[in-house]
C-alpha positions in Angstrom: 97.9 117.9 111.6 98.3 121.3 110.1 95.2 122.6 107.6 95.4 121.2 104.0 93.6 121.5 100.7 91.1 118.9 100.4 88.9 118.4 97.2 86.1 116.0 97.2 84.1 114.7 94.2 81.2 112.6 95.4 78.0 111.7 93.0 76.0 111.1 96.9 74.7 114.7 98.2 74.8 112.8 101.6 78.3 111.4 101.2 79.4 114.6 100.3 78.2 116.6 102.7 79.3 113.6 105.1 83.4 113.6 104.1 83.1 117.4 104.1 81.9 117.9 107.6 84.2 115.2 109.0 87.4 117.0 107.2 86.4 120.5 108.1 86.0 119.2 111.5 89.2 118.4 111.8 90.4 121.8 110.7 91.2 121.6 107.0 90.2 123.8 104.2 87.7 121.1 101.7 85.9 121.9 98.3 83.4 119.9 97.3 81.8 119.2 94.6 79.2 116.5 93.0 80.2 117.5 89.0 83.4 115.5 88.0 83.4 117.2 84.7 83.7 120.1 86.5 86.7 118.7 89.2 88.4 117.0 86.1 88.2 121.0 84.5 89.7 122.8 87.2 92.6 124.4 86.4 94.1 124.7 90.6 94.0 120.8 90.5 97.7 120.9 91.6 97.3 123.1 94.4 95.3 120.0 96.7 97.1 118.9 99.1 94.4 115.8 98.5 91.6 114.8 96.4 89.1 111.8 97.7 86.9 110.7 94.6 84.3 108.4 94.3 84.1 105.2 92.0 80.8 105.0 89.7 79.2 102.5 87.5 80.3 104.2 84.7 83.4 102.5 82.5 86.1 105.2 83.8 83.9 106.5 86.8 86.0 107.8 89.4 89.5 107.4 87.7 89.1 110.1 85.0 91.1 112.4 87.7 93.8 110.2 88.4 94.5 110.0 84.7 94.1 113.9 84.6 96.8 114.0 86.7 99.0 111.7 85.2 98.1 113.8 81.7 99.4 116.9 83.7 102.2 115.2 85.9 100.3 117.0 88.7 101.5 116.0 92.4 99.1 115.2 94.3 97.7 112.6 96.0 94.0 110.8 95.2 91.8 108.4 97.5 89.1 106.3 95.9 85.6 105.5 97.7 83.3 103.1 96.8 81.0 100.4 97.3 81.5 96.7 97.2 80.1 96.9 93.6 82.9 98.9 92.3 85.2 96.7 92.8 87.2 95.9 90.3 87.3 100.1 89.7 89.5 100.0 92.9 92.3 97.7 91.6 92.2 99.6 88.3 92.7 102.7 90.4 95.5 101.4 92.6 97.2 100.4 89.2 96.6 104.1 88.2 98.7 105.3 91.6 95.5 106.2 94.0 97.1 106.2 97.5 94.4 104.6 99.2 90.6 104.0 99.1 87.8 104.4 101.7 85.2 101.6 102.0 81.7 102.7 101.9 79.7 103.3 104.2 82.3 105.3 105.4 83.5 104.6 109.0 84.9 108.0 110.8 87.7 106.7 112.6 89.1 105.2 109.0 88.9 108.3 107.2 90.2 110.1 109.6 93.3 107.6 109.6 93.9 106.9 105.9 93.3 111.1 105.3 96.1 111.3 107.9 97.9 108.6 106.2 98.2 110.0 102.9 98.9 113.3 103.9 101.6 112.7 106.0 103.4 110.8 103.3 103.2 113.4 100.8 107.3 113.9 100.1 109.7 116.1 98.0 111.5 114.8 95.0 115.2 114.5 94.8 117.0 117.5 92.6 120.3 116.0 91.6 119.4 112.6 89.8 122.9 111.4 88.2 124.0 109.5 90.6 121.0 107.2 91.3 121.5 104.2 88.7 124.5 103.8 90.7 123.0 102.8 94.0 122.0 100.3 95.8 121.2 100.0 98.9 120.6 97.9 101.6 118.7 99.0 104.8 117.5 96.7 108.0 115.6 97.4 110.7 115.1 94.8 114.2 112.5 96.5 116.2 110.1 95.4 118.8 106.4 94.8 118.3 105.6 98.3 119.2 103.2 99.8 116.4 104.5 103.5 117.6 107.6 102.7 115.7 106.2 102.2 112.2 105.5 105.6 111.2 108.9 106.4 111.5 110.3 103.0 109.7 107.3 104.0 106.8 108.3 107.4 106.6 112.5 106.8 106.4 111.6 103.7 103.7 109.4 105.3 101.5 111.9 108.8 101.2 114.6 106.2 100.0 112.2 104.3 97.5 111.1 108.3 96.6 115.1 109.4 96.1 115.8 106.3 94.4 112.5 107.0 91.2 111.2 103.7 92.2 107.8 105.8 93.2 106.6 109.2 92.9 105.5 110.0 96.4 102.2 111.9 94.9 100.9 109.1 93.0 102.2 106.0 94.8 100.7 103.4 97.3 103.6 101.6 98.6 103.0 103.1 102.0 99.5 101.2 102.2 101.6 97.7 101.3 104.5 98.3 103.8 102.0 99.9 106.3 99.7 96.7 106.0 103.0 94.1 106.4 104.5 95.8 109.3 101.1 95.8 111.3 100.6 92.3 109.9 104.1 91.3 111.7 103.2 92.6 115.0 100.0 91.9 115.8 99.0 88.7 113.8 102.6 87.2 113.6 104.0 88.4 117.0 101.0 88.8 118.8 102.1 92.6 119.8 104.2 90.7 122.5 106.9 93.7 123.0 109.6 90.4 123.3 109.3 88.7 120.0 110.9 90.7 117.0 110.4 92.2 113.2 113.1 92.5 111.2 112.3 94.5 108.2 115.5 94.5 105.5 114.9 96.9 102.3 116.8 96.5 99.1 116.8 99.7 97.0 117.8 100.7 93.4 116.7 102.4 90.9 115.3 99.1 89.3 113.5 97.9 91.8 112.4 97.9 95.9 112.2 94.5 97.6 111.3 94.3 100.9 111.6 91.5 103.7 109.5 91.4 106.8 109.6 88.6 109.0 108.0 88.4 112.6 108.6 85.7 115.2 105.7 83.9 115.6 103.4 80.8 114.5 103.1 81.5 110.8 99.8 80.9 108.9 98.9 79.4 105.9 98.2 81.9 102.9 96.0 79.2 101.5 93.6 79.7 104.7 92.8 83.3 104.0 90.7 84.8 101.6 91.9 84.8 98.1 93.9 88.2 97.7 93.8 88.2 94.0 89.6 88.4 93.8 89.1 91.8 94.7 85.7 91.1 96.3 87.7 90.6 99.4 88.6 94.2 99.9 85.4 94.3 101.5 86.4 91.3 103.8 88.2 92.0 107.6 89.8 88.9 107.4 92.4 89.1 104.8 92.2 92.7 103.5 96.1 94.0 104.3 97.4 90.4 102.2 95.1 91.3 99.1 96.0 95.3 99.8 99.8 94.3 99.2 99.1 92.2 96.4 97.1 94.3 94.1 100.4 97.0 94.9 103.0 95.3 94.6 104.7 93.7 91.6 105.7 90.7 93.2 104.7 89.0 96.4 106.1 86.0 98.3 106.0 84.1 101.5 107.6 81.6 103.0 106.5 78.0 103.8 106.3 79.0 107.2 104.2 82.1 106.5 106.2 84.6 108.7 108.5 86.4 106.2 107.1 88.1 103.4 108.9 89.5 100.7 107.4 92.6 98.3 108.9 94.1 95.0 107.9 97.5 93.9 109.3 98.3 90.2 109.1 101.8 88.5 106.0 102.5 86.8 107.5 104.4 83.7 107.2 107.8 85.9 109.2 110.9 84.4 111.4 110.7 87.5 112.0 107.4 86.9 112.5 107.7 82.6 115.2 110.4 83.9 117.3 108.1 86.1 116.9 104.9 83.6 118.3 107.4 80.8 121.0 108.7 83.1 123.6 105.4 82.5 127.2 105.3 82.7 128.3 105.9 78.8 125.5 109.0 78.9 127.3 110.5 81.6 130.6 110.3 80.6 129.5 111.6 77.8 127.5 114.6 79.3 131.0 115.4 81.5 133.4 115.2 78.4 
């Protein structure tokens, strides 16, 4: 991966020094810093590539630079860490637009991923927005159980749901939702036998992006798992990705059978998405008169 801004704000001197070592290992350029007065103050915010901030006990620990941010319309992405005690901070954060969050202790191999992760999705807005509240698209994949295919499907999805103003690609964790289904379809539902199917169908307007992924295999009962609305289970192997996509996405659904799930992302009042909402048919006649 080429070299990228990284900020980190981290109230732990050993945590910090931890994260920053790991990153600069892998050959990017990392600030760090234990004063989130100070990070919130900054005035080169915007030219991160990536911030990864810590959740605390106090009442807006941890998201005051995601709502900095969104105060500034700043692009870029945030990961939250934290401890099982923080919680309920990590669903308000996802509901703020954090792209992902790192469970603490940190384990290498997972920051290493979801740092990967977020940076790879970081995408360009579209210039020319009038003729978005006119589409609607409908996109379906049938692919193998091969998990070297998703990054692809992830990255062609999430550029339409991007183009579209459903999400801003800075401030949005759909990825972690489709990213989470699609590795839920092949190895829990299929197994990873290379034989048995997932068909993935997208939906796209600028109202709203439903998904459908469906595997082959057995099913399970959501009722088994869990609960994925008690955010105690982040912390939980068995279950995480279900309660991942449900504290993302507006609406989920599965089937009796438990091997199609359906996800609906709507726009979260974003200025991209204000713009295509106010861009209807009478205001552009209008406009071209």
């Amino acid at each position: 991966m080429d070299k990228r801004r990284i900020l980190i704000v981290d109230g732990n001197p050993e945590l910090l020094t931890l994260l920053q070592g790991v990153l600069c290992e892998l050959g990017h350029d990392v600030v760090a810093t234990g004063n989130r007065d100070e990070a919130v103050g900054r005035e080169d915010l915007e030219d991160f590539d990536l911030i990864i901030s810590d959740l605390t006990d106090e009442a807006e620990g941890g998201v005051q630079i995601l709502s900095e941010l969104q105060r500034k319309r700043l692009l870029v992405p945030i990961v939250v860490s934290s401890e099982e005690a923080h919680q309920h901070g990590i669903v308000k954060a996802f509901k703020l637009g954090a792209a992902n969050f790192l469970r603490r202790p940190y384990d290498e191999d997972e920051l290493r991923t979801i740092v990967e992760k977020t940076l790879g999705y970081k995408l360009r807005f579209v210039d020319d927005l009038k003729v978005l509240p006119f589409v609607h698209e409908k996109i379906e994949f049938e692919l193998p159980s091969d998990l070297s295919l998703m990054n692809g499907v992830l990255h062609y999805l999430q550029e339409r749901v991007v183009q579209l103003g459903v999400i801003r690609p800075d401030r949005s964790n759909l990825f972690v939702a489709l990213d989470e289904a699609f590795v839920n379809a092949v190895k829990h539902g299929n197994k990873n036998d290379p034989q048995k199917l997932v068909r993935i169908t997208a939906e796209l307007s600028a109202k709203e992006a439903r998904f459908t992924i469906e595997d082959e295999g057995d099913g399970f009962d959501i009722n088994e798992i869990p609960n994925p609305l008690d955010p105690a289970n982040l912390f939980k192997t068995s279950g995480r990705g279900v309660l991942l996509i449900y504290n993302i996405m507006d609406e989920v659904r599965y089937n009796e059978r438990g091997n199609r799930l359906t996800m609906i992302k709507r726009p979260e009042g974003s200025f991209e998405s204000d713009l295509i909402n106010a861009l209807k048919p009478d205001d552009i006649s209008a406009t071209n008169s």
